[in-house]
C-alpha angles and dihedrals in degrees: 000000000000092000096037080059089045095052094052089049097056094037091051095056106045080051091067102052096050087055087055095047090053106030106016091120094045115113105231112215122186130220084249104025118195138177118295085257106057087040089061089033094051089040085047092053101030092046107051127043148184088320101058087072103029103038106067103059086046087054112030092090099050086056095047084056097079087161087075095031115027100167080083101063094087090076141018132268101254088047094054089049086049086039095061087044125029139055112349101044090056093070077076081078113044088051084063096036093050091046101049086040094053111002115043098048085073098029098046094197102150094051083077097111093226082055094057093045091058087041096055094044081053099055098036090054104047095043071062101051084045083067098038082055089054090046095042097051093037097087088051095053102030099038084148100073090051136358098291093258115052123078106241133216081244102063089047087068097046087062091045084051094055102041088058092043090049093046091049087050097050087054089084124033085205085075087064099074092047093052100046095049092044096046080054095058083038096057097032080059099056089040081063100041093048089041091062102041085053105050107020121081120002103335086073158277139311085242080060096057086045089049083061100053086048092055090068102057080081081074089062088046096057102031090135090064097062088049095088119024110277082199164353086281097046089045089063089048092055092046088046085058094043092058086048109047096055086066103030090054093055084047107046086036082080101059095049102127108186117309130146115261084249093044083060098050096051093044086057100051100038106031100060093035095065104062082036082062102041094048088044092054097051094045086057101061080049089057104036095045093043094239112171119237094192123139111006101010086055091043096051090046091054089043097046080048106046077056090053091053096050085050094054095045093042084057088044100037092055089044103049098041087050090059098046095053079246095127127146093243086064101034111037118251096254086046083051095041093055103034089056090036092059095039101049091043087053101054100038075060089061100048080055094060100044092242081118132046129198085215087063098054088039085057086056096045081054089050097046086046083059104044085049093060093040091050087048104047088046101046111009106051105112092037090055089049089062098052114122114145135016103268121297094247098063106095124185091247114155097186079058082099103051091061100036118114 
């Protein structure tokens, strides 16, 4: 699969430049346009999810032994982790969001019904593996409620929580805007609360806190290194990207309220990776002084996080049953609740229990990402060529939003 991955990347990226070279001055407007603002803050929340807060501390340690693992030794700890999740891999999504903005309203490739198929698979898959995430990390931040290590009756029913929340909240797009701004605050908060706790007192000062920040310039210095998997692990996190950026892009594609194809592109790279960067940076101090999160810091992380994941399967959830015809105005919204409530709960069951892979969904995204350009370049051609603008009928109208179903 190493080669499949390689392939994508590469792909991806020349991809993107070629996008740049011929649109790059095109304004990109969205079905549902909104402000610059929501727009970052719905791509920042949408975008990332559970693992975002609770992986780093967990993984800090396994990129500082570079006895067991020296393919690390080229970079700092604090750079890999920003490495796996900041800059670079979110030109995965701009490649989607720019396509089903501009692209696929004139190709209509994913109106082939196989397509669709695949694309939902995708999508429903992947809302799964976004729960599985939230039960997997809980024993390690909540230890109290259990040993550390068992998954508890308790944290069953967080995930539960948070599937139904998510699927309410997927009944009215209206709750998108809402969610996104507020996860921002929310994040921004815990940024805030862990920052201080970090770099205030004893546990250290506010030059730490810059020497971190520092750290990850590394990351900028050896760029080149996080284009193709360094590893088995890596290669988990690419293909995690992979499954994500074929639905984020048709999601984000609709906010889009006017910006330039580059300016896109670079809202998409910076402005996630800042406050990437900055929560990186503080984890870190917590990591490398041995400062205990236990009790409230825990508590806020898993609660900034379940959040993240009802953001990310809102976003999933609205996309996928779209595409299936299973919306709430034709089936009823208690029929839609429960449908999407027993489905998502069974197959997050079933990434538990290893019977599904994200590596898996993130091989058919590459594929679809192959198929797309092949259609194209068979049948499209000419119709790509002519591509100059996003389609006429989509007007910079904030208030777009406000009315949308």
């Amino acid at each position: 699969m190493t080669l499949w991955l390689s392939a994508g990347i590469i792909f991806t990226l020349l991809a993107i430049v070629a996008i740049l070279v011929k649109w790059g001055n095109v304004k990109c407007v969205g079905v549902t346009p909104v402000r610059t603002f929501t727009f970052i803050a719905i791509l920042f929340t949408s975008g990332l999810d559970v693992g975002l807060i609770m992986f780093p501390l967990t993984e800090f340690a396994g990129y500082a032994d570079i006895k067991a693992s020296p393919e690390y030794a080229f970079a700092n700890p604090l750079a890999i982790e920003f490495g796996y999740w900041g800059f670079l891999i979110w030109g995965f999504y701009f490649l989607t969001c720019f396509y089903f903005c501009v692209i696929e309203p004139k190709v209509k490739f994913f109106e082939i019904p196989w397509v669709k198929l695949i694309n939902n698979v995708v999508i429903i898959g992947t809302c799964a593996f976004t729960a599985f995430l939230l039960l997997s990390n809980l024993p390690w931040y909540l230890p109290s409620l259990g040993d550390g290590e068992s998954i508890i009756p308790s944290f069953y029913l967080i995930v539960f929580a948070a599937i139904c929340f998510a699927v309410y909240s997927s009944t009215d797009i209206k709750y998108v805007r809402f969610l996104s701004i507020s996860t921002t605050w929310l994040f921004i908060a815990l940024i805030g609360f862990m920052w201080f706790g970090a770099f205030m007192g004893e546990n250290g000062q506010v030059s730490d806190f810059t020497n971190n920040l520092t750290l990850i310039g590394s990351y900028f210095g050896n760029i080149n290194q996080f284009v193709l998997p360094l590893n088995d692990y890596h290669e988990f996190y690419l293909f995690w990207w992979f499954a994500w950026s074929i639905m984020i892009g048709q999601f984000t594609s609709r906010f889009v309220g006017g910006l330039k194809t580059y300016q896109v592109l670079g809202a998409m790279l910076i402005f996630p990776s800042i406050p990437i960067a900055i929560w990186f940076g503080v984890l870190y101090q917590y990591h490398e002084a041995g400062i205990a999160t236990q009790g409230i810091k825990n508590i806020a992380m898993v609660f900034v996080g379940v959040v993240f994941v009802i953001n990310s399967l809102d976003s999933l959830i609205r996309l996928y049953t779209d595409n299936m015809g299973m919306t709430v105005k034709r089936l009823g919204k208690f029929k839609y609740i429960a449908l999407n409530v027993v489905a998502l709960s069974l197959l997050t069951l079933l990434f538990k229990q290893n019977f599904l892979q994200i590596q898996w969904v993130g091989v058919l995204v590459i594929g679809l990402f192959f198929a797309c350009a092949a259609y194209i370049a068979y049948s499209k051609v000419k119709t790509v060529s002519n591509i100059d603008s996003s389609p006429k009928d989509n007007k910079i109208d904030y208030t777009k939003i406000e009315s949308a179903s």
